[in-house]
C-alpha positions in Angstrom: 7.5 -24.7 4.0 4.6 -22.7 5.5 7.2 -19.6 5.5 7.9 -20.0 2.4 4.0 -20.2 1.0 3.3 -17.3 3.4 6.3 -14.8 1.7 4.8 -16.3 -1.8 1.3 -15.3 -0.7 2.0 -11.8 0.3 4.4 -11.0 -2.1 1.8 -11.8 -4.8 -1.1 -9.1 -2.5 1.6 -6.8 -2.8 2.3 -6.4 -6.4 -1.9 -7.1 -6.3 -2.4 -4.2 -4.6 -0.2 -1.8 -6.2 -1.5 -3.0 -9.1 -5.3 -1.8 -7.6 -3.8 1.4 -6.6 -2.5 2.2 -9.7 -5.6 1.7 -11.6 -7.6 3.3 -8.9 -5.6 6.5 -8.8 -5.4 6.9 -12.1 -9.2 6.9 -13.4 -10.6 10.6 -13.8 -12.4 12.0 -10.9 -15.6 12.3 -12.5 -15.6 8.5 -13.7 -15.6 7.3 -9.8 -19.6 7.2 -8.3 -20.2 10.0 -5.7 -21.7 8.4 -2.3 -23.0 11.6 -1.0 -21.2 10.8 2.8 -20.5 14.1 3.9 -17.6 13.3 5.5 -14.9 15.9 5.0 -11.6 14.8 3.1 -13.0 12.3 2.4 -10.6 11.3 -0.6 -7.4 12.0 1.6 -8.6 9.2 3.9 -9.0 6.9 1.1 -5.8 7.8 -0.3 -3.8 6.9 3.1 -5.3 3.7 3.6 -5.0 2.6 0.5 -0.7 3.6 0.9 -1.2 2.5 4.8 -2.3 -0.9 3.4 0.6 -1.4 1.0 3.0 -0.1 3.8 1.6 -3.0 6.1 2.1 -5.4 3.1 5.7 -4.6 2.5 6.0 -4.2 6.2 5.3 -8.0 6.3 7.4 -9.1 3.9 10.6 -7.1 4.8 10.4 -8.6 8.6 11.3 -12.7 6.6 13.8 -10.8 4.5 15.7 -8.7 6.8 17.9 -7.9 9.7 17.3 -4.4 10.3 16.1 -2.6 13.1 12.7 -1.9 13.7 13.1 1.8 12.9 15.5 1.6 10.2 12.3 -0.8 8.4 10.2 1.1 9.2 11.7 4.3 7.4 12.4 2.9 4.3 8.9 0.9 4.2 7.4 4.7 4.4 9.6 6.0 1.9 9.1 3.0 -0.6 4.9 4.3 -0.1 5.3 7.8 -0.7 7.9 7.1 -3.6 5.5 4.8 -5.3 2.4 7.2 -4.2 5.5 10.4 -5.8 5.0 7.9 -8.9 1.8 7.5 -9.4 
């Protein structure tokens, strides 16, 4: 029962948060407030977690639904990321 609330629970951050990435990466540059951090690349960083986060999401769910070797997960958990980030 609590496996079964816990898939339910992170199934529903996942489509969550790819809903949040969506809308986030798609408003216009100059729409999004400028902190003024002076931190190089900064955008590029905030770009892989966002994708790093939905990787550990799906990562989660796919270890309930699968048999697959640890490797073999984690290359098509990457690839679903960067296909959805290709989408977007």
């Amino acid at each position: 029962m609590w496996r079964l609330k816990s898939k339910r629970v992170i199934s529903i951050a996942i489509f969550g948060w790819a809903l949040a990435i969506f809308i986030l990466c798609s408003l216009p540059g100059d729409e999004i407030p400028n902190p003024n951090w002076q931190i190089p690349y900064l955008d590029k960083i905030v770009h892989f977690g966002m994708f790093f986060l939905l990787a550990i999401l799906i990562s989660l769910i796919s270890i309930w639904n699968t048999s697959l070797k640890f490797w073999k997960l984690l290359f098509i958990v990457v690839l679903t990321a960067l296909g959805y980030g290709g989408f977007i």
